[in-house]
RODO-2510 file (C-alpha; in nm, 4 decimals, decimal comma):
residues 254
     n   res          X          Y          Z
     1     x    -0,5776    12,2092     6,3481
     2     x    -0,4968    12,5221     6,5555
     3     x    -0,2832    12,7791     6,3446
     4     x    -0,1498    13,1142     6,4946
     5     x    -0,2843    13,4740     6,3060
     6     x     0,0616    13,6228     6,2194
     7     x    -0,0301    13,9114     6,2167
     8     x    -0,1670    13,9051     6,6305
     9     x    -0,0023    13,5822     6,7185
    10     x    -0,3645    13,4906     6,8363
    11     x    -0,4611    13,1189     6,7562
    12     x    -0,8056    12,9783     6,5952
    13     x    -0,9152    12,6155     6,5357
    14     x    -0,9935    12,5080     6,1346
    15     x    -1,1409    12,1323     6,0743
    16     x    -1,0059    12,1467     5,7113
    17     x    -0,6545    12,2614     5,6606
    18     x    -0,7274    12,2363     5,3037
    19     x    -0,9802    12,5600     5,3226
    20     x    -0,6906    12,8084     5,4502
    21     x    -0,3846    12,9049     5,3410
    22     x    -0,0808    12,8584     5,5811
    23     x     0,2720    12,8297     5,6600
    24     x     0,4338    12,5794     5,8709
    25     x     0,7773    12,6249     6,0953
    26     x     1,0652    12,3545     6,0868
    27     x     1,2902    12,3686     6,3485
    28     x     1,5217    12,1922     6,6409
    29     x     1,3191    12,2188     6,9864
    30     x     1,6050    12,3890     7,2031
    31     x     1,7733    12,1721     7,4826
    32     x     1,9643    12,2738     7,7798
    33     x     2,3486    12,2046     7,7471
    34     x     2,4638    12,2643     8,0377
    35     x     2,3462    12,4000     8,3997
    36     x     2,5570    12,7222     8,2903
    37     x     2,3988    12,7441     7,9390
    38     x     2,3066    13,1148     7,9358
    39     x     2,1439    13,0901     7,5521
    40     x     1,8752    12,8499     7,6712
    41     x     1,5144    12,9521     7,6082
    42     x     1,2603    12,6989     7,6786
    43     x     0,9595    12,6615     7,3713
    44     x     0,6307    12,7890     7,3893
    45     x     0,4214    12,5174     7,4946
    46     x     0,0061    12,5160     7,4064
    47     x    -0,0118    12,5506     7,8216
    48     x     0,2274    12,8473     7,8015
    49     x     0,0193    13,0224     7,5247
    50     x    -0,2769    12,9557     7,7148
    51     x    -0,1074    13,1695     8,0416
    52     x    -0,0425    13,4309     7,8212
    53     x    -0,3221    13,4324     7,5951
    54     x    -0,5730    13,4343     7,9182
    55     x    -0,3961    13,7088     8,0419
    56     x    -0,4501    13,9093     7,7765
    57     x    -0,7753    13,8535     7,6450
    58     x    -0,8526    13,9229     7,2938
    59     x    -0,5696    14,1644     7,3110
    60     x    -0,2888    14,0804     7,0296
    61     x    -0,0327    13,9130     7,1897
    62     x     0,2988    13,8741     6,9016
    63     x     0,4977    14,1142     7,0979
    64     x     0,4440    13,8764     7,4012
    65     x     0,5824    13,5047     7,2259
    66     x     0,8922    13,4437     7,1996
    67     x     1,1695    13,5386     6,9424
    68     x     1,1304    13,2028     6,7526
    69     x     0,7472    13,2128     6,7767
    70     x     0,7522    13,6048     6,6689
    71     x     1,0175    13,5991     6,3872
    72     x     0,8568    13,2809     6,1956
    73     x     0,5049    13,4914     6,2336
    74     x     0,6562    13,8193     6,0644
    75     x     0,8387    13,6190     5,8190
    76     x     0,5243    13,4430     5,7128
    77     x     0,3107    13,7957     5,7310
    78     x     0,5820    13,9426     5,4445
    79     x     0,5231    13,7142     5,2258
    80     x     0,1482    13,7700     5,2858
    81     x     0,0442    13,4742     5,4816
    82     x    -0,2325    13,5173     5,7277
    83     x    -0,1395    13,1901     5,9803
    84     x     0,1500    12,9810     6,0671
    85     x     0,1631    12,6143     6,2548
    86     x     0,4149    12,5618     6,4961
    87     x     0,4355    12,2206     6,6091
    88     x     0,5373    12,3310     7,0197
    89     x     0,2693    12,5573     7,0975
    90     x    -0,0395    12,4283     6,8339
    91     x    -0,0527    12,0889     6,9789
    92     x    -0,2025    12,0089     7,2921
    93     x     0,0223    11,7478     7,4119
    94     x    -0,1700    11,6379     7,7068
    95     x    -0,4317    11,5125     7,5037
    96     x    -0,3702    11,1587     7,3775
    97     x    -0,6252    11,1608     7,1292
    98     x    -0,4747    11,5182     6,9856
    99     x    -0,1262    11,3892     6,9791
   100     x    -0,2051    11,0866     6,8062
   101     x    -0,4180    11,2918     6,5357
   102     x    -0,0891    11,5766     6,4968
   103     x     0,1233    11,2643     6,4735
   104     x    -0,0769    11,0624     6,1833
   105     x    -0,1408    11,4160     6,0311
   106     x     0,1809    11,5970     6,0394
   107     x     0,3173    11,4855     5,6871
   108     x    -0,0067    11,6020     5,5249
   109     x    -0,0389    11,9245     5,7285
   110     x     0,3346    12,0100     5,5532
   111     x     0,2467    11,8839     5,2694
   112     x    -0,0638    12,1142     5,2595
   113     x     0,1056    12,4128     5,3805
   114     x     0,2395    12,7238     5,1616
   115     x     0,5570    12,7191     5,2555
   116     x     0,7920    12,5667     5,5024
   117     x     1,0044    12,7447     5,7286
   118     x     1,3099    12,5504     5,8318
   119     x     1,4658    12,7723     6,1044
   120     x     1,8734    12,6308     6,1676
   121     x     1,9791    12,7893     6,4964
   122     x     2,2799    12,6993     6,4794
   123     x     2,3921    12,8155     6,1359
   124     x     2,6106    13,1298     6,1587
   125     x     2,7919    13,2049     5,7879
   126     x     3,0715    13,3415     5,9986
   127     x     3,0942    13,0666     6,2103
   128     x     2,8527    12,7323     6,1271
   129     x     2,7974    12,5934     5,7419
   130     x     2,4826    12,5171     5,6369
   131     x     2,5397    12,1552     5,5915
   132     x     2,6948    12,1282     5,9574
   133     x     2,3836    12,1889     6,0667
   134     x     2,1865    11,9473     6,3782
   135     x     1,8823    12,0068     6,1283
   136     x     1,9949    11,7691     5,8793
   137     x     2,0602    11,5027     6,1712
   138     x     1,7336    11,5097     6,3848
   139     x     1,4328    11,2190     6,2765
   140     x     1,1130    11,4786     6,3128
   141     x     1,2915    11,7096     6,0104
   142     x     1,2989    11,4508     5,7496
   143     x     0,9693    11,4692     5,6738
   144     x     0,9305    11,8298     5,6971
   145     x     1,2405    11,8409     5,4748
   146     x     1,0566    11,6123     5,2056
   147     x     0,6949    11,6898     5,2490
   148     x     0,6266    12,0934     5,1201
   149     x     0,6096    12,2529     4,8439
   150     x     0,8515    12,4855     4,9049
   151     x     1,1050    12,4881     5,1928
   152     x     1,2755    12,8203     5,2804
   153     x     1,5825    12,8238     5,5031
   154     x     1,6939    13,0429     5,7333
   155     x     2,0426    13,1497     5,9474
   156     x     2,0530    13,2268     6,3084
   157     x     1,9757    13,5449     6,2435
   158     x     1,6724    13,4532     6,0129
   159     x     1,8117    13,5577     5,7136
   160     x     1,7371    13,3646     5,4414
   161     x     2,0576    13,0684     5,3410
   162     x     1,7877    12,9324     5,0132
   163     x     1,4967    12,7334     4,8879
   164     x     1,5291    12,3451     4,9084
   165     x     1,5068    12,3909     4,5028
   166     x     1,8003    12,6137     4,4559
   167     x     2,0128    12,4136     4,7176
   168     x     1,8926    12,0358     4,6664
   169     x     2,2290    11,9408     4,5118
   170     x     2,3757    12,0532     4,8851
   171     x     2,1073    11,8736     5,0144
   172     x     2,1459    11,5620     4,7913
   173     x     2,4922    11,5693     4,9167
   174     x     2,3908    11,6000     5,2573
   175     x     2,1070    11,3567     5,3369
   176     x     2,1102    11,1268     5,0472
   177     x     1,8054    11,2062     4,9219
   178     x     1,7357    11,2158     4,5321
   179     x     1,7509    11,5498     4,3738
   180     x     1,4347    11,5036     4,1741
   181     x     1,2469    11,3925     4,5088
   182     x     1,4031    11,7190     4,6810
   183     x     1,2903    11,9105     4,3357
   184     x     0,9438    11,7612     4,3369
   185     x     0,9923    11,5963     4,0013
   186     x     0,9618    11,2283     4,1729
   187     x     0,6694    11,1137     4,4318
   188     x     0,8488    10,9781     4,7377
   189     x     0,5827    10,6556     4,6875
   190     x     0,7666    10,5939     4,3726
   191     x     1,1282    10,5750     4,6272
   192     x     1,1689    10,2066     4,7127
   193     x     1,1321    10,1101     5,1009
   194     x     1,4875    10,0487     5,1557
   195     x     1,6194    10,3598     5,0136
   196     x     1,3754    10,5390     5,2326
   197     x     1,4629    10,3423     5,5579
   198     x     1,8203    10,4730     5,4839
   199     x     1,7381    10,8307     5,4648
   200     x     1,6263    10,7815     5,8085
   201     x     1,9240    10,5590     5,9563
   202     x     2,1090    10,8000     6,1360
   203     x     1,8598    11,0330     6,2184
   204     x     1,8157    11,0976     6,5745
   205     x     1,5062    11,1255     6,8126
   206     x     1,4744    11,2157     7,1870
   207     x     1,2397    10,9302     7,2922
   208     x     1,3007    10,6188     7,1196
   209     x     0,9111    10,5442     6,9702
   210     x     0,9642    10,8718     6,8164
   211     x     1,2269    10,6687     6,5342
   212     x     0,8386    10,4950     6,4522
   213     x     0,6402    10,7840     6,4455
   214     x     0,8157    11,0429     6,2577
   215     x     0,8295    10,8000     5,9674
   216     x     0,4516    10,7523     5,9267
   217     x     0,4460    10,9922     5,6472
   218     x     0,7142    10,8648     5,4709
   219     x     0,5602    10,5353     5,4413
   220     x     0,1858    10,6511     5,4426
   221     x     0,0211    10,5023     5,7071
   222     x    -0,1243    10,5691     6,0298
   223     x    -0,0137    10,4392     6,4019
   224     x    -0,1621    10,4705     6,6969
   225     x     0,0886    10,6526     6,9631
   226     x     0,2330    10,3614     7,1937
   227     x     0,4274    10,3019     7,4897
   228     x     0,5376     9,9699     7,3171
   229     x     0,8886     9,9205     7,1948
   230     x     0,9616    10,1632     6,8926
   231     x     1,0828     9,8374     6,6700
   232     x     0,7401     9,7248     6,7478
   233     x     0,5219     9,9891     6,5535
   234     x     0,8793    10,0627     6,3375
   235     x     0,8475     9,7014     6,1664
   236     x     0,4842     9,7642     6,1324
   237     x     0,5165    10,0998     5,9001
   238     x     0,7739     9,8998     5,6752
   239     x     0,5027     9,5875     5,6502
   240     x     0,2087     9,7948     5,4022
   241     x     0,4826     9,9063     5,2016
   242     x     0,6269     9,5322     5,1534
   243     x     0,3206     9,4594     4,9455
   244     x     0,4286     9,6745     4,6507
   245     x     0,7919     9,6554     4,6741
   246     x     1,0621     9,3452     4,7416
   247     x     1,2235     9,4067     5,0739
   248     x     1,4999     9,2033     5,2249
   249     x     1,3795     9,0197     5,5608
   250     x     1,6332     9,2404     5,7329
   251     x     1,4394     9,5751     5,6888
   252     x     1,1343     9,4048     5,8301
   253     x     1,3269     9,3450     6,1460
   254     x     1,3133     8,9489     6,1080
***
C-alpha cells in the first residue's frame, strides 16, 4: 500500500496498513465535458507522480501536485495525520496484479483508515445542495461512503458541509441506506443481500465490470479483475452471500 507523507507529498510503500495511521480521499475522478471545458484538470496518475517525483529527487514536492492532491494532504496534516491514500496516483494501474490487489483491498483499506475525506466538487452552498451532489450517484463511492469510521465532507471550496454522523438522516434520505449502518450502530453483514443490491441500483460506473468490482466489499469477497461480462463476476459476489440469507432467483441473475 503506497500512502503519500502530507506533510512533503512524498510517497512510501507499508505491507501492513494496519501498523500506520492514515487518511483516505473520496472523490469523483474529473471528466472532460466538453472540448471548450476550461475547468478541466486531468488527475494525478502514479506515472505522473513518478515524472514529477524523479524530477525532483528527495526534494518535497506538495507545492508541485495538484490542488485536489495538495488540499486533501493539508487537510489531513491539521488534523495531525502523517499520510493520506488517494486512489489516482497510489495505484499503479498498469500492473494487473496491483490493480487486482487495490480492488479486493479497497473496502478494508477505508475501513482501516482514520478518516475519510469525501471531496464533492460540485457542491457550492450558493449554488449546488449537498444532496444534488454526482457523489451520491457514482458506484466506486458507496463503499467509501459505508466503509470508515468517520467520513468528513467537504464543499468546492473544501470547507467542511459535516460528518456522515451528524448528517446520516440527509444521507438516509439520500441513498437509502439505514441510519444505524451510516451511524455504525449496525454491521453492513447483518443488511440482507437484497437491500444491499438496491443501494447499488442506480449507481453509475465508467466501464461496465466496474458495477462487479466496486461491490466486492459490500458483499465480502474477493474477484479476480476480468475482461468478462460484468453480470458474470456481478452474479458471482451475490452467490457466497446466498448461503446465509434467502434471495429471490432474480437477484442471482437467473
Amino acid at each position: 500500500m503506497r500512502l503519500l507523507a502530507t506533510d512533503t507529498g512524498l510517497m512510501s510503500e507499508f505491507t501492513d496498513p494496519t501498523e500506520v495511521k492514515y487518511a483516505i480521499l473520496s472523490h469523483v475522478w474529473a471528466r472532460k465535458t466538453s472540448d471548450n471545458d476550461t475547468s478541466y484538470g486531468p488527475e494525478l496518475t502514479y506515472d505522473d507522480y513518478i515524472r514529477i517525483r524523479t524530477k525532483q529527487g528527495n526534494k518535497p514536492i506538495l507545492k508541485k501536485l495538484p490542488s485536489k492532491v495538495r488540499r486533501s494532504c493539508e487537510v489531513a496534516k491539521r488534523h495531525g495525520i502523517s499520510f493520506i491514500w488517494i486512489d489516482t496516483c497510489c495505484i499503479n494501474k498498469s500492473s494487473s496484479s496491483e490493480l487486482s490487489e487495490a480492488i479486493n483491498s479497497m473496502y478494508r483499506w477505508y475501513s482501516l483508515a482514520q478518516v475519510c475525506y469525501a471531496y464533492l466538487y460540485d457542491v457550492d452552498h450558493a449554488k449546488t445542495k449537498f444532496h444534488d451532489s454526482e457523489w451520491f450517484e457514482r458506484g466506486w463511492t458507496l463503499q467509501e461512503l459505508i466503509a470508515p469510521p468517520v467520513v468528513l465532507f467537504f464543499d468546492s471550496e473544501w470547507q467542511m458541509i459535516g460528518s456522515r454522523y451528524d448528517l446520516s438522516d440527509e444521507i438516509q434520505s439520500i441513498t437509502n441506506i439505514d441510519r444505524a449502518v451510516l451511524r455504525k450502530e449496525r454491521q453492513i453483514s447483518d443488511v440482507c443481500v437484497a437491500q444491499r443490491m438496491s443501494w447499488a441500483a442506480s449507481r453509475k460506473t465508467t466501464r461496465e465490470e466496474d458495477k462487479a468490482y466496486c461491490l466486492v466489499g459490500i458483499f465480502d469477497v474477493h474477484l479476480p479483475p476480468s475482461t468478462a461480462n460484468a453480470n458474470t463476476p456481478l452474479s458471482a459476489s451475490k452467490r457466497p452471500s446466498s448461503r446465509r440469507y434467502p434471495i429471490r432467483a432474480s437477484w442471482l441473475g437467473a
